[in-house]
C-alpha positions in Angstrom: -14.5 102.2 5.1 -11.2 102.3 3.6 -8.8 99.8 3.3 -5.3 99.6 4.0 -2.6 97.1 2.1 -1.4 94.8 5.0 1.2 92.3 5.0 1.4 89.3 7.0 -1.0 87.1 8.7 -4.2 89.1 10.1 -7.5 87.7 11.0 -10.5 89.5 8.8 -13.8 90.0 10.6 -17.1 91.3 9.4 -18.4 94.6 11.7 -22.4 95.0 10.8 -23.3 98.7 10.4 -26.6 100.0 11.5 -27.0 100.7 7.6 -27.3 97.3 6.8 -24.1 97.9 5.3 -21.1 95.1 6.4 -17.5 96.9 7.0 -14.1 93.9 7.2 -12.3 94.9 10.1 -8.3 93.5 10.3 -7.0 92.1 13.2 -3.2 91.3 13.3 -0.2 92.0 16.2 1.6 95.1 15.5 5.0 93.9 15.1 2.7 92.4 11.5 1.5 96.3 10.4 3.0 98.1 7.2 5.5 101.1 7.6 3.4 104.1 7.6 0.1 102.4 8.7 -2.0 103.3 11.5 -3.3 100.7 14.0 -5.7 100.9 17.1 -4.7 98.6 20.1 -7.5 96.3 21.1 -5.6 93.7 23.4 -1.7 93.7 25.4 -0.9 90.4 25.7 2.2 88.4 26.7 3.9 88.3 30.7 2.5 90.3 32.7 5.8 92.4 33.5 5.8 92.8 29.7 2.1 94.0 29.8 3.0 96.6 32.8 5.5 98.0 30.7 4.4 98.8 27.5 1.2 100.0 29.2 3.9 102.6 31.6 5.0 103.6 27.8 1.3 104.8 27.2 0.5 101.8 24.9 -2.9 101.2 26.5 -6.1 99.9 24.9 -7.7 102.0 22.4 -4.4 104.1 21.4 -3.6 104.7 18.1 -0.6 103.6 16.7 1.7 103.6 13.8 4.5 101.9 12.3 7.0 104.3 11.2 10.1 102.0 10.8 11.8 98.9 11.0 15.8 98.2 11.6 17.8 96.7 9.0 17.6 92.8 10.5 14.0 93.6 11.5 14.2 94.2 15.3 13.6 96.5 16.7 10.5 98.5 15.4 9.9 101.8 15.4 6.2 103.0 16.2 4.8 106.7 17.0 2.0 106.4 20.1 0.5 109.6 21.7 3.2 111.5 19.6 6.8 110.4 20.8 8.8 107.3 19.0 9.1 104.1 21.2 11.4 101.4 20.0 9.7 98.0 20.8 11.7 94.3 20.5 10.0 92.7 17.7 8.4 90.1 20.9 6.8 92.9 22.7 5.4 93.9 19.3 4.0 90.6 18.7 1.9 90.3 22.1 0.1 93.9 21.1 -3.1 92.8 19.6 -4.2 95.6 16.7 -6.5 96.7 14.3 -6.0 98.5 11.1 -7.6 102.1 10.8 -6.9 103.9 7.7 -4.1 107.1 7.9 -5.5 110.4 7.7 -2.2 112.5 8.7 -0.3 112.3 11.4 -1.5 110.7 14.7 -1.2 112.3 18.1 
């Protein structure tokens, strides 16, 4: 499993293979992933108008996401899901639970 460089606070978990083999999974929020890294979401958290609506902008559990780029005072972010751009406040951002997946191209 390869491993990205991430910056921020994350959470770093151990997945057991059926190989015997143990993989570290990282678990952070997205508004926390590098520019140009891919993240899978695992939880939307936050009010639940705020979970409604990033789920109606096809951020749903399991998606994969990236972090494309970031506004000059940090908010808002720009991330690429199911192959458009959505801007997100960097709040919203922070209640989307992800995990790290490592790039291989571009996502769609």
């Amino acid at each position: 499993m390869a491993l990205l460089k991430i910056w921020g606070r994350w959470r770093r978990l151990l997945a057991f293979l059926g190989n015997g083999e143990v993989a570290r999974i990282f678990i952070m929020t997205l508004d926390q992933l590098e520019m140009g890294c891919s993240a899978k979401v695992l939880k939307l958290g936050g009010e639940p108008g705020v979970r409604r609506r990033l789920m109606e902008m096809g951020i749903t559990m399991g998606v994969r996401v990236e972090a494309v780029r970031r506004a000059p005072l940090g908010d808002p972010l720009d991330v690429k899901v199911r192959g458009y751009h959505l801007s997100l406040r960097r709040d919203e951002a922070a209640s989307v639970e992800v995990e790290a997946v490592p790039t291989t191209g571009s996502i769609r």
